[in-house]
N, C-alpha and C positions, 0 to 999 in steps of 0.2 A: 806704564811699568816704571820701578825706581831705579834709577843707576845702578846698585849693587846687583839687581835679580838681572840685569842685562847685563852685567860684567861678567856674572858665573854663563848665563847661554854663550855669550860670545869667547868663555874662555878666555880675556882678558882680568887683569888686574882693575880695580875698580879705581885705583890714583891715575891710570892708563887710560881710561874710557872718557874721567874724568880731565883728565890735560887733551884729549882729542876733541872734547867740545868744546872745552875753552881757545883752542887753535880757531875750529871753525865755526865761531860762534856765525856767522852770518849764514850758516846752512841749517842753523833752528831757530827759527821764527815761534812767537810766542804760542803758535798753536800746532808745533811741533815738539817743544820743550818746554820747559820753566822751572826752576827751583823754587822748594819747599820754604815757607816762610818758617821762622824757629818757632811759633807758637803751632803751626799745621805738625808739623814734625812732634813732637811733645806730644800731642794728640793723638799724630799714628801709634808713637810707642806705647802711650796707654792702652789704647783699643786693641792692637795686634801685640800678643804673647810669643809669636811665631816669627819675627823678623831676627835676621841673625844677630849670636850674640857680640861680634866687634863692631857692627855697625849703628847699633845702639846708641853706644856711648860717644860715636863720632864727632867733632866737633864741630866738622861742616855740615850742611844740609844739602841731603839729599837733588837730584834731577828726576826730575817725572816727564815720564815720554808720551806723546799721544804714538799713534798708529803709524803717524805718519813721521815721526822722530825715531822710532823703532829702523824702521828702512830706511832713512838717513845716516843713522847711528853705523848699521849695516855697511852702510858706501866707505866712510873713513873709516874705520877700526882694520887693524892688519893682519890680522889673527885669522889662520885658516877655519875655522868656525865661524866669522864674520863672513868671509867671501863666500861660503857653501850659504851661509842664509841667505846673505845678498841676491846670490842665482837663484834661489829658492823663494825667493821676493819676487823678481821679474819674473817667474815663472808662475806665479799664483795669478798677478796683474794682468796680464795675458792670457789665464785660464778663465777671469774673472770677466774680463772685457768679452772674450766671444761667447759665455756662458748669459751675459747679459744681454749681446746682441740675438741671441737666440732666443733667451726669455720675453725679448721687444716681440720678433716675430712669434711666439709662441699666442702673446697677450692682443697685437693686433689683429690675429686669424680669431680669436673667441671675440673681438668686439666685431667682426665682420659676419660672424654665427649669429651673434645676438641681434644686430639688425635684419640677419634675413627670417629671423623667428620674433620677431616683436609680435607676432601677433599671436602665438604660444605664451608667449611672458607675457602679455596681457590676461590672458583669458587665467592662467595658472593665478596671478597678482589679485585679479576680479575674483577667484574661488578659493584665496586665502581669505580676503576680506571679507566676502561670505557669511565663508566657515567662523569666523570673528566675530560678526555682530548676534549671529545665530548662536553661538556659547553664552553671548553678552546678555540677550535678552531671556536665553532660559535660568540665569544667573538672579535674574532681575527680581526684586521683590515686589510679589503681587500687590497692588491694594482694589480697597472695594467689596462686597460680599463675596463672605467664605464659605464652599460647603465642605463636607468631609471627603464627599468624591473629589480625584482628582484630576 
């Protein structure tokens, strides 16, 4: 996301968002943050019709956040819409952690099914292939004496 579209969510001023990361630059690392080169920027504004109209013409270039610069962004900004997303961050992270540990044991109970039916998946595997060669060769163009019967 670019610094302005993150200044209107968090409700700050985007000169505001912008001196916050310049403060802490060491808490955006390059695959958390990084500014627009002037020729990438020129290129946005061509292609999107929809970016606001003072930021256009801005002199500086833009910040572009990955995912994890967004909730970082989140930590320093002081703006009570900042802190509401922030808890709103830690709150997903922790949904998403036991949601995953749950998904582990969901995926390890089916690979422990499928070993006690290998021999199901076999037989089903063996009358797909089957059923495969037997399409294949009624498919097959006859040669050799032809009569009209079929």
């Amino acid at each position: 996301m670019l610094d302005f579209d993150l200044a209107e969510l968090y409700e700050v001023e985007n000169r505001a968002l912008k001196q916050a990361v310049k403060r802490n630059t060491d808490r955006f690392p390059i695959d958390f943050m990084f500014q627009l080169t002037k020729n990438e920027w020129k290129e946005l504004i061509t292609n999107c019709d929809k970016l606001p109209k003072g930021v256009k013409f801005s002199p500086a270039t833009p910040f572009a956040f990955t995912e994890q610069g967004v909730a970082m962004l989140a930590s320093i900004l002081r703006s009570s819409k900042a802190i509401e997303v922030n808890i709103q961050i830690v709150r997903v992270f922790v949904y998403l952690r036991q949601y995953a540990l749950t998904h582990k044991d969901l995926a390890d109970r089916l690979a422990e099914l499928e070993e006690e039916f290998t021999d199901v998946t076999q037989a089903i595997n063996y009358l797909l292939q089957k059923d495969q060669q037997e399409k294949n060769q009624k498919e097959r163009k006859r040669i050799g004496f032809k009569t009209d019967k079929k």
